[in-house]
Backbone as CSV, one residue per row, in Angstrom:
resi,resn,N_x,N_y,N_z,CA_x,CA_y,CA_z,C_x,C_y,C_z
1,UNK,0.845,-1.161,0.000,0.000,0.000,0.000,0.899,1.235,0.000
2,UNK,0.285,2.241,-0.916,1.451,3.289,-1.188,0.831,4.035,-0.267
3,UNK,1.889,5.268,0.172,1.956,6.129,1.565,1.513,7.542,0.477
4,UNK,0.137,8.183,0.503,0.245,8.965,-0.230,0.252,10.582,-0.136
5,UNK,0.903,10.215,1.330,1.487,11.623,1.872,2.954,11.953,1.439
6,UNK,3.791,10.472,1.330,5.358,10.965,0.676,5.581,11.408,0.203
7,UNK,5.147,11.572,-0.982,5.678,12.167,-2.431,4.644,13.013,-3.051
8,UNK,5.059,14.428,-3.172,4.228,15.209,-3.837,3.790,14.840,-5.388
9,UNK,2.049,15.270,-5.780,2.441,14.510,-6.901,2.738,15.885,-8.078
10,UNK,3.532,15.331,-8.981,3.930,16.552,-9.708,3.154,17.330,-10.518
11,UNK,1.974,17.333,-10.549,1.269,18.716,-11.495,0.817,19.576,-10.144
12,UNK,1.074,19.270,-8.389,1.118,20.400,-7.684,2.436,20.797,-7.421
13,UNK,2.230,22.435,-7.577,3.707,23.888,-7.603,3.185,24.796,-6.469
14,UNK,4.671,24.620,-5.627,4.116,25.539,-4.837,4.546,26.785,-5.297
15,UNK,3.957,28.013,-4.686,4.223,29.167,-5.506,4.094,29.898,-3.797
16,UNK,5.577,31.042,-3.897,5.622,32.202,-2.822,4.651,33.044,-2.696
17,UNK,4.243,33.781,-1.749,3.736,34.824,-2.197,4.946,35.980,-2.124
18,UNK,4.188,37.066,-3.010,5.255,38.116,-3.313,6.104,38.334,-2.483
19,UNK,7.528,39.403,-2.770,7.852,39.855,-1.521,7.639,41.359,-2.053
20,UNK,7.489,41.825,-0.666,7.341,43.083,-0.416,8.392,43.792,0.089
21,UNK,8.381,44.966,-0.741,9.441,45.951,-0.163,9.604,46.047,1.362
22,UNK,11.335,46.550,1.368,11.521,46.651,2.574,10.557,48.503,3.095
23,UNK,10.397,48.390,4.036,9.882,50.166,4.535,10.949,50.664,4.917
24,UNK,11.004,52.117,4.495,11.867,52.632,5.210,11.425,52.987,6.848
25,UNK,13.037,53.525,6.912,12.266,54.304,8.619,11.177,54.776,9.131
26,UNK,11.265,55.996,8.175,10.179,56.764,7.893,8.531,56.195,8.132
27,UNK,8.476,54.917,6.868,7.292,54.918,6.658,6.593,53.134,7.905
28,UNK,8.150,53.263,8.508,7.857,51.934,9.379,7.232,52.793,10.231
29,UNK,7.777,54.000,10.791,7.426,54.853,12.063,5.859,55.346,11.701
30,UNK,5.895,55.715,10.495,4.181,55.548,10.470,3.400,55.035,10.142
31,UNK,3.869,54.043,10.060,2.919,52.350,10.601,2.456,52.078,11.715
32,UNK,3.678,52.231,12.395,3.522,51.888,13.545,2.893,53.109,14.468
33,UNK,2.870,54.296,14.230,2.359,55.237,14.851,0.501,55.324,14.265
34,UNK,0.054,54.778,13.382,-1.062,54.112,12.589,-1.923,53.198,13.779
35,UNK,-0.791,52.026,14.005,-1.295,51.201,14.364,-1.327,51.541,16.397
36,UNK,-0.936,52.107,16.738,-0.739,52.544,17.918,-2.163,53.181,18.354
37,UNK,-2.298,54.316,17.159,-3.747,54.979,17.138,-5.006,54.234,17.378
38,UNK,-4.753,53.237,16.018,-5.834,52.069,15.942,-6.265,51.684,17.533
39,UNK,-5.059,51.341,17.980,-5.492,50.315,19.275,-5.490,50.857,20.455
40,UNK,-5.735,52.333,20.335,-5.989,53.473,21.888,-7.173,53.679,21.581
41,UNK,-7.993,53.612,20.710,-9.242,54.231,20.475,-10.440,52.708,20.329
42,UNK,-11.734,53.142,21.466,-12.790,52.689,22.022,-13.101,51.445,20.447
43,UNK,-13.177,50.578,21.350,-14.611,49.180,20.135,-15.517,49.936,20.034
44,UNK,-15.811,50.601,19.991,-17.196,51.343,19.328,-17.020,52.583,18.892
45,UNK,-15.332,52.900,18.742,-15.551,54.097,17.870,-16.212,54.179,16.316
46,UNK,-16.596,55.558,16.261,-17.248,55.612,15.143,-16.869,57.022,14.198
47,UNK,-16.254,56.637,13.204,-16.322,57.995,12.068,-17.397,58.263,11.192
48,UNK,-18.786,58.657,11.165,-19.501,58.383,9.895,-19.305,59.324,8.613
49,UNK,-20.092,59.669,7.769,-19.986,60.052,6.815,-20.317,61.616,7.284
50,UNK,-20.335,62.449,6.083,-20.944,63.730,6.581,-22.178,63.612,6.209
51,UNK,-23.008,64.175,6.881,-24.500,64.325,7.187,-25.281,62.989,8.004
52,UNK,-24.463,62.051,8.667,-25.009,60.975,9.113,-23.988,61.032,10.599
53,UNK,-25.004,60.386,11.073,-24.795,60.023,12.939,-24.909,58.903,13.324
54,UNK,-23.721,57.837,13.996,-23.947,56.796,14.532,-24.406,56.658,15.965
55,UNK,-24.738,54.714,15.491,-25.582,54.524,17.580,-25.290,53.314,17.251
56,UNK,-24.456,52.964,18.528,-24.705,51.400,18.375,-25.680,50.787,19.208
57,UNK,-26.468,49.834,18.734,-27.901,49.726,20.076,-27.795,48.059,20.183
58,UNK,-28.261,48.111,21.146,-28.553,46.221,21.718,-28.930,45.697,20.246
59,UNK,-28.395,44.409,19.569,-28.812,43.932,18.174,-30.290,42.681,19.156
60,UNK,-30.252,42.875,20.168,-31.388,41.962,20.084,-32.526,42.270,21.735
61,UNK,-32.182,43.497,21.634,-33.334,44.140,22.328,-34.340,44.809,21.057
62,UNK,-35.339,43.710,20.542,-36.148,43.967,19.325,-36.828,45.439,20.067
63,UNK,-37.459,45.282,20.781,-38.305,46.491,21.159,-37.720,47.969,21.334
64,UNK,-35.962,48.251,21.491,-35.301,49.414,21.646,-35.089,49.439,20.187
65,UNK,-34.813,48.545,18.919,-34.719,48.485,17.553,-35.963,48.882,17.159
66,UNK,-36.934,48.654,17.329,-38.442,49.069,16.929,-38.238,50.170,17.041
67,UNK,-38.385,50.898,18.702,-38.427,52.685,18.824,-37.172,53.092,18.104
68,UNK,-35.940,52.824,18.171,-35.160,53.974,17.048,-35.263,53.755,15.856
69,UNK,-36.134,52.682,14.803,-36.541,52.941,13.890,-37.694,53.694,13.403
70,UNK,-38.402,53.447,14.144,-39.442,54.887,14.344,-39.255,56.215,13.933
71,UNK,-38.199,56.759,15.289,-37.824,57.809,15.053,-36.988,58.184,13.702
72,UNK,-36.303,57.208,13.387,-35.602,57.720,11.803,-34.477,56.636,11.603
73,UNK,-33.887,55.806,13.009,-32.694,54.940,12.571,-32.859,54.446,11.569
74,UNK,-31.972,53.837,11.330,-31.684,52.820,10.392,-30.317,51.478,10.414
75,UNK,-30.380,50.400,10.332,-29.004,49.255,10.363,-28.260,50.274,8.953
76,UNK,-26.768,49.638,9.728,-25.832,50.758,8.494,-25.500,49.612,7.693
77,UNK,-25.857,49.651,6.349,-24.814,48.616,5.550,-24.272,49.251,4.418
78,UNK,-23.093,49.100,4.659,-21.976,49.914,4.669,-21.679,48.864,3.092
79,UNK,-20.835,49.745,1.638,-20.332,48.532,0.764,-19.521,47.916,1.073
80,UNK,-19.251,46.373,1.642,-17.831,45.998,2.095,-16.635,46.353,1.080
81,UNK,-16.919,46.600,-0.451,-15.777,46.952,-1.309,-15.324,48.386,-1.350
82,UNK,-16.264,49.454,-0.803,-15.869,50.750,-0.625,-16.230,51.374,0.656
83,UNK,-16.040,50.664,2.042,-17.203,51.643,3.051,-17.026,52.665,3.136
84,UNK,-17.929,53.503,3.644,-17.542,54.874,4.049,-17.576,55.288,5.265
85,UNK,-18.529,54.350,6.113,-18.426,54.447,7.517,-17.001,53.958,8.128
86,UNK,-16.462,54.480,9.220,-15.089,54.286,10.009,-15.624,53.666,11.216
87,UNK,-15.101,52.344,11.162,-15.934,51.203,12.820,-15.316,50.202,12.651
88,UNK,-15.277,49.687,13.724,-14.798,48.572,14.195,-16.445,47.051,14.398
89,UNK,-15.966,46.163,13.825,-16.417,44.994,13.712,-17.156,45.156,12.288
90,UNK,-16.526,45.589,11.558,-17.431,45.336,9.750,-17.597,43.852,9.520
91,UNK,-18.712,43.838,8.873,-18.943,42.351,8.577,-19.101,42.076,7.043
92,UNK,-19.100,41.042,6.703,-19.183,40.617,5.176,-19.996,41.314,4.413
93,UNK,-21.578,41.097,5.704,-22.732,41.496,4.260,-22.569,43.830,4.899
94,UNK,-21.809,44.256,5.323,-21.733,45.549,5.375,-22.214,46.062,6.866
95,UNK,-22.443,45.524,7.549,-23.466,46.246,9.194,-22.295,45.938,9.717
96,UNK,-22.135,46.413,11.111,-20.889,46.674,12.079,-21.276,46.085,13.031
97,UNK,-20.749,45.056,13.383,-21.189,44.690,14.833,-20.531,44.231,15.833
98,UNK,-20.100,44.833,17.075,-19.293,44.537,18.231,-19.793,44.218,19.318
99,UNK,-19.399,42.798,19.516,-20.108,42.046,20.205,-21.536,41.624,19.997
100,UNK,-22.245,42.030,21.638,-23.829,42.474,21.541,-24.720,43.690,20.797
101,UNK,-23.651,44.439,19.955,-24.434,45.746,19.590,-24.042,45.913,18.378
102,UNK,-25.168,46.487,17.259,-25.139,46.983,16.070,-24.981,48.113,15.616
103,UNK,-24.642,49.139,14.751,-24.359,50.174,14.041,-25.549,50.654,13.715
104,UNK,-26.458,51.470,14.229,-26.985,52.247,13.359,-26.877,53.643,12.882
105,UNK,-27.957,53.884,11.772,-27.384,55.611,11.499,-28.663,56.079,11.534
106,UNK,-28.903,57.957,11.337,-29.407,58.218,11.162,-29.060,59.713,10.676
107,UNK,-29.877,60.461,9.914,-29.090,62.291,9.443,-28.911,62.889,10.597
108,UNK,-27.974,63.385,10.705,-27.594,64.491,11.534,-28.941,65.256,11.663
109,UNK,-29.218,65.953,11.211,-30.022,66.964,11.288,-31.039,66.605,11.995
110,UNK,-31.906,65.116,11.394,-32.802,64.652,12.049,-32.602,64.450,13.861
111,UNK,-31.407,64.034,13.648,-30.587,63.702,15.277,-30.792,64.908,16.266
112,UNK,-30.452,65.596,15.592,-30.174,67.572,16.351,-31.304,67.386,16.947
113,UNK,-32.719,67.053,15.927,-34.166,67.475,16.369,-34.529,67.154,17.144
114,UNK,-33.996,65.459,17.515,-34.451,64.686,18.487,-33.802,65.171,20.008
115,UNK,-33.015,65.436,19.545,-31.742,65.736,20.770,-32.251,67.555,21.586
116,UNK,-32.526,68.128,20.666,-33.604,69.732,20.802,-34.562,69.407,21.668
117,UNK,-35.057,68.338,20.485,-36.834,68.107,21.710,-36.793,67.547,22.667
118,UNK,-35.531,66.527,23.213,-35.614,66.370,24.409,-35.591,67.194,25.639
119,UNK,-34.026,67.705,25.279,-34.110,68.842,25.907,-35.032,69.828,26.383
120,UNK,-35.971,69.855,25.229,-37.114,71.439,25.624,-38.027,70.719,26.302
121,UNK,-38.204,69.241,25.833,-39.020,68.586,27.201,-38.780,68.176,28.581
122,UNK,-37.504,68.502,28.986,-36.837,68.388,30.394,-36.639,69.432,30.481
123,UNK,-36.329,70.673,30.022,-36.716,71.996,30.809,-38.242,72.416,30.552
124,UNK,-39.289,71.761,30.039,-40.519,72.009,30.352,-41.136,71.575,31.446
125,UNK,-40.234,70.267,31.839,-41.121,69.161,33.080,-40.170,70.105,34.472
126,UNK,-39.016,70.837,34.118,-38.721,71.519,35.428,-39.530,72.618,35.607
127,UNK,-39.733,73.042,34.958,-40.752,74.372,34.865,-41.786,73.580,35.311
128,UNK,-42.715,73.194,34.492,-44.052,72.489,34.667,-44.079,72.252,36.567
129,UNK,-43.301,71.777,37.037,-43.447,71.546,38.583,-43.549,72.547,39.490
130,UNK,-42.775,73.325,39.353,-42.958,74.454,40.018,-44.369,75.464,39.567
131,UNK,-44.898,74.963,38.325,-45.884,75.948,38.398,-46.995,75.165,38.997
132,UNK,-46.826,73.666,38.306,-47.873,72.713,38.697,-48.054,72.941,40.126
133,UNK,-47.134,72.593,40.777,-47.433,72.892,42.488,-47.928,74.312,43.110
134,UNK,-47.510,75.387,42.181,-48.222,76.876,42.755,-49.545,76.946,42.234
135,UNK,-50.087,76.063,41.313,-51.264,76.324,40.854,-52.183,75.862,41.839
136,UNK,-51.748,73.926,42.085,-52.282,73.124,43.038,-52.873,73.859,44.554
137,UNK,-51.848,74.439,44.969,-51.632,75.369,46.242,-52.704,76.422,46.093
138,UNK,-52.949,77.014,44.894,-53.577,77.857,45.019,-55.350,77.496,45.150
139,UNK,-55.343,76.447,43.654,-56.668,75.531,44.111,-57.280,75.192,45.566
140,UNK,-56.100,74.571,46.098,-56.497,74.291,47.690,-56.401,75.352,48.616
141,UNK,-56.511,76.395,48.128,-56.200,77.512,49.182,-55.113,77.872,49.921
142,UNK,-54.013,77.206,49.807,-52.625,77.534,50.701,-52.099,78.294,49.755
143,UNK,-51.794,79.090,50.786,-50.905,80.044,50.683,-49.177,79.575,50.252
144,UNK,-48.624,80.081,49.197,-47.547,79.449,48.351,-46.993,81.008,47.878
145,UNK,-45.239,80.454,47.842,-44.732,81.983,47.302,-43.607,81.411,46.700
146,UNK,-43.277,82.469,45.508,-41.565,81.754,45.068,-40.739,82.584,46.204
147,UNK,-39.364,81.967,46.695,-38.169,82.904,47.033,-36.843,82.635,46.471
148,UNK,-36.664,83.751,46.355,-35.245,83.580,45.424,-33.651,83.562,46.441
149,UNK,-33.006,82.429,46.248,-31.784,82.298,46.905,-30.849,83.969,47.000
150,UNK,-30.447,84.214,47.705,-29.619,85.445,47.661,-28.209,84.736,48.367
151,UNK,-27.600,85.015,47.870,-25.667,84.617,48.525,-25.315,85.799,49.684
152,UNK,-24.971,84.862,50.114,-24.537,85.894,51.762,-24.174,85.527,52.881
């Protein structure tokens, strides 16, 4: 019985792969100053495009994926042959995913709005209390006053 691991058979060639230039100093030092960058900066950093805003959200909290699609998200799929998004965990078919969490995007602009209206709704609910309670007070008849802190 022949051993037909011994002997290569001859129509297989192995073939090198290329060699590659040596780097100079220069361009070793910014390689390596490249790769230094790479690996100080967060698994979930994100560069997006201009006019777009990333989020990475739970990929399988369906119900937090529901509400930011609502509002405007969207899964990023990115071309794996040209992306334009800058992230860590790209995948074959184009979406980013690290670990438990996915890439989404959405326009800037749209983002601002959301990010505005929150805001004007948490300084409405601080307001809202203080009046809510002087109104209440007044309904029930007690007597209620603003005073203003003075330093001293």
């Amino acid at each position: 019985m022949a051993n037909p691991i011994a002997a290569p058979s001859p129509a297989v060639q192995t073939t090198s792969a290329p060699k590659t230039p040596a780097l100079t100093q220069e361009q070793r030092k910014a390689r390596y100053a490249e790769l230094r960058a790479k690996m100080g900066r967060s698994l979930l950093y994100v560069k997006p495009p201009a006019g777009k805003t990333g989020y990475f959200a739970r990929k399988d909290d369906t119900n937090e994926l529901y509400r930011l699609q609502a509002i405007g998200f969207s899964i990023v799929h990115d071309d794996p042959q040209a992306p334009v998004w800058e992230a860590g965990g790209r995948q074959l078919d184009g979406t980013y995913i690290v670990g438990d969490v996915i890439l989404l995007e959405i326009d800037t602009e749209l983002y601002e709005m959301h990010l505005q209206d929150n805001s004007d709704k948490s300084d409405a609910m601080i307001d809202g209390g203080k009046t809510g309670f002087l109104e209440r007070a007044k309904e029930q008849g007690i007597p209620a006053f603003e005073t203003t802190k003075t330093k001293g």
